[in-house]
C-alpha positions as CSV (number, residue, x, y, z in Angstrom):
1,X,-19.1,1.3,-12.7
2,X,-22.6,0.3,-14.2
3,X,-23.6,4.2,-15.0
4,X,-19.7,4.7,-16.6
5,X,-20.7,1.8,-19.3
6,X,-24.3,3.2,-19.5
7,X,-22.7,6.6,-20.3
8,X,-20.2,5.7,-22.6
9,X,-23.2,3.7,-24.7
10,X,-25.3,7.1,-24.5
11,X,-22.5,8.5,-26.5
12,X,-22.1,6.7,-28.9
13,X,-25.0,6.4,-29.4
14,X,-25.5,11.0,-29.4
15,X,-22.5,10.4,-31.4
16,X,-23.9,7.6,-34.4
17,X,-27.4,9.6,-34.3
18,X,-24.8,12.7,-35.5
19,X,-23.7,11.2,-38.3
20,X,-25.2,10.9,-41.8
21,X,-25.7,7.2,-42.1
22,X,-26.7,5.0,-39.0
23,X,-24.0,2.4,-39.0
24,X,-22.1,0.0,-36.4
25,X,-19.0,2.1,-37.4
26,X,-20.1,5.5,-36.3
27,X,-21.4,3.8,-33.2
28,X,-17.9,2.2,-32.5
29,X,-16.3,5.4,-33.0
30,X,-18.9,6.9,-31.0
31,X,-17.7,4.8,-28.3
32,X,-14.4,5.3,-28.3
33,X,-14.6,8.4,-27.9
34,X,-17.1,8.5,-25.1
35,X,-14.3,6.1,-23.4
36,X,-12.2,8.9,-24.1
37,X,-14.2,11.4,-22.3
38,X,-14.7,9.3,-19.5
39,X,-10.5,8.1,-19.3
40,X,-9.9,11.7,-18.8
41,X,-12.8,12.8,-16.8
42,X,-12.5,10.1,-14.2
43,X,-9.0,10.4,-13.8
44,X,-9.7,14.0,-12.7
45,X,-11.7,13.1,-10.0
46,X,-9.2,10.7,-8.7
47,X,-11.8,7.4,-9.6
48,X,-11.4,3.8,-11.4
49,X,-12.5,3.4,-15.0
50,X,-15.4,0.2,-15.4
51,X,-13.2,-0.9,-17.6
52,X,-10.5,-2.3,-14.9
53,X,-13.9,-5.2,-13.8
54,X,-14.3,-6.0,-17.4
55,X,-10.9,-6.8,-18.1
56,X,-10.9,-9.0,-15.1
57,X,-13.9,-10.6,-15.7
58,X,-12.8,-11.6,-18.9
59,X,-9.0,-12.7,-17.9
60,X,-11.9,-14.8,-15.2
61,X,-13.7,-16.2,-18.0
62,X,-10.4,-17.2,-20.1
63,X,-9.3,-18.9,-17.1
64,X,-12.2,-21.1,-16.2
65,X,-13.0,-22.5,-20.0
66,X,-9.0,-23.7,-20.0
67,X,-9.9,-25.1,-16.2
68,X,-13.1,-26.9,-17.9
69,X,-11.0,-28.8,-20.4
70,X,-8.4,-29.0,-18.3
71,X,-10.7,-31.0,-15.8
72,X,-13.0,-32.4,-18.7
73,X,-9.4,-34.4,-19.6
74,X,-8.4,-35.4,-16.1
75,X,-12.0,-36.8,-15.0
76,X,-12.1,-39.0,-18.7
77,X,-8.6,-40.3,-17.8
78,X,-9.7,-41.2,-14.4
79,X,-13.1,-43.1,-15.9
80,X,-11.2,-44.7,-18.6
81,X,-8.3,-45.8,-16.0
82,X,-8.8,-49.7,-15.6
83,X,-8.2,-49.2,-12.2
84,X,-10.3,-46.1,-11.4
85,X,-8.0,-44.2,-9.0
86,X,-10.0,-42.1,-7.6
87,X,-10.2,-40.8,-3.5
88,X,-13.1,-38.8,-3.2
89,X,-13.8,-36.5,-0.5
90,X,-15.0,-33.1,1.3
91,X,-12.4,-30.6,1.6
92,X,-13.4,-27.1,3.4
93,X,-12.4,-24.4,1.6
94,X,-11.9,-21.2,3.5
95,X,-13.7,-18.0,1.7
96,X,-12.1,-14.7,1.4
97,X,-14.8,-13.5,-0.8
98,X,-17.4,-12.3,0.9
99,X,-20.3,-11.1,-1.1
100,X,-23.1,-12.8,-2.0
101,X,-22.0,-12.5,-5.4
102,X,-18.6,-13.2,-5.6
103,X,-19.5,-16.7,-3.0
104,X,-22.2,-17.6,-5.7
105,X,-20.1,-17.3,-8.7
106,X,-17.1,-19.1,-7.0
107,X,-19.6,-21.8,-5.7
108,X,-20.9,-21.9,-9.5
109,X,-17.7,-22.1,-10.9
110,X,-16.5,-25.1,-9.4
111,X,-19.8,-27.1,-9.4
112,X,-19.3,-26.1,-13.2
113,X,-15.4,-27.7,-13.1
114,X,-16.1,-31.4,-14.0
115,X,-14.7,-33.3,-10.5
116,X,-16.2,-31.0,-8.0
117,X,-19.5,-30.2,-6.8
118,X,-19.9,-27.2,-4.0
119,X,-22.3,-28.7,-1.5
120,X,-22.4,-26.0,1.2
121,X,-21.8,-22.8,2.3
122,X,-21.3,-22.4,6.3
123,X,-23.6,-20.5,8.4
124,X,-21.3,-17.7,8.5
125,X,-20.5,-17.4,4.9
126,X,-16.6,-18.2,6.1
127,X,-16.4,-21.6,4.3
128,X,-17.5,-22.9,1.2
129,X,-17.8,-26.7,1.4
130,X,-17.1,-28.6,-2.1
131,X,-17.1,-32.5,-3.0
132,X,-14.3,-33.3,-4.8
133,X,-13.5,-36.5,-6.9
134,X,-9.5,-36.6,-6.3
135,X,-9.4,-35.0,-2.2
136,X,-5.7,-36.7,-1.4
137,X,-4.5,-33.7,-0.1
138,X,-7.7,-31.2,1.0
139,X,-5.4,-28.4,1.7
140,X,-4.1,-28.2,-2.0
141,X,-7.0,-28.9,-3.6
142,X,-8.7,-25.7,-1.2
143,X,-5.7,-23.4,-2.4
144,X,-5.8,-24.4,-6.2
145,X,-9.8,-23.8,-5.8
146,X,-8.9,-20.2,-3.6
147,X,-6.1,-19.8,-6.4
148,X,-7.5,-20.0,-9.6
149,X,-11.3,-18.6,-9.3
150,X,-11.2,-17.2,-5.9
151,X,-8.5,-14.6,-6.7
152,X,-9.5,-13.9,-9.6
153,X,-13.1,-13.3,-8.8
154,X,-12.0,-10.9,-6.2
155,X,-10.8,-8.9,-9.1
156,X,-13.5,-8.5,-10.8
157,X,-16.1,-7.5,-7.5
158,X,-13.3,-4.9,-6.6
């Protein structure tokens, strides 16, 4: 996927050195029609375009600033509450991701979510454990966790 990006930049770039002027536009053209080339020439051969991991990765990215906020809010309110209803606790989340990439962005991800902290990984890599400050019920907090990065995540390492 890497060397599809790094040859789509090598023409544009062929492509913008072509032209009279050096610009950003003749490089952007450049481009596009590099990911032309590589649309048609990759579908010949039966493979993914990089662009598919891209996409994903920034659906990924979309979805864990709206999870920051979201969580941002809900930690406040439970600070501010005058009772402080909080139950903390460990839940054991059950990994379907397993490469060393995809576990440290997941673990990242939700020690980045204001409320949870990722404490462990097991021995082997088959459970990710994560602190949480609102654990009432650890098996939906370990399926919202597997639902909304997890998955997604997945996507992207395909």
């Amino acid at each position: 996927m890497i060397t599809q990006f790094v040859i789509n930049l090598i023409i544009a770039a062929v492509w913008m050195l072509l032209q009279e002027t050096l610009s950003w536009e003749s490089f952007a053209v450049g481009y596009v029609i590099g990911w032309l080339v590589l649309f048609f020439s990759v579908r010949r051969f039966g493979a993914s375009l990089y662009t598919k991991p891209v996409v994903a990765f920034l659906r990924l990215s979309v979805v864990f600033v709206v999870e920051v906020v979201k969580s941002s809010v809900r930690v406040a309110y439970l600070v501010l509450h005058p009772r402080l209803p909080v139950s903390p606790g460990l839940i054991t989340v059950p990994l379907d991701v397993e490469s060393d990439e995809g576990i440290t962005m997941f673990a990242g991800m939700i020690s980045m979510t204001p409320g949870s902290l990722s404490v462990d990984v097991s021995d082997d890599r088959k459970y990710l454990y994560v602190h949480a400050l609102e654990a009432d019920d650890p098996e939906a907090a370990a399926t919202e966790f597997k639902d909304v990065f997890e998955r997604r995540i997945m996507e992207v390492y395909k």
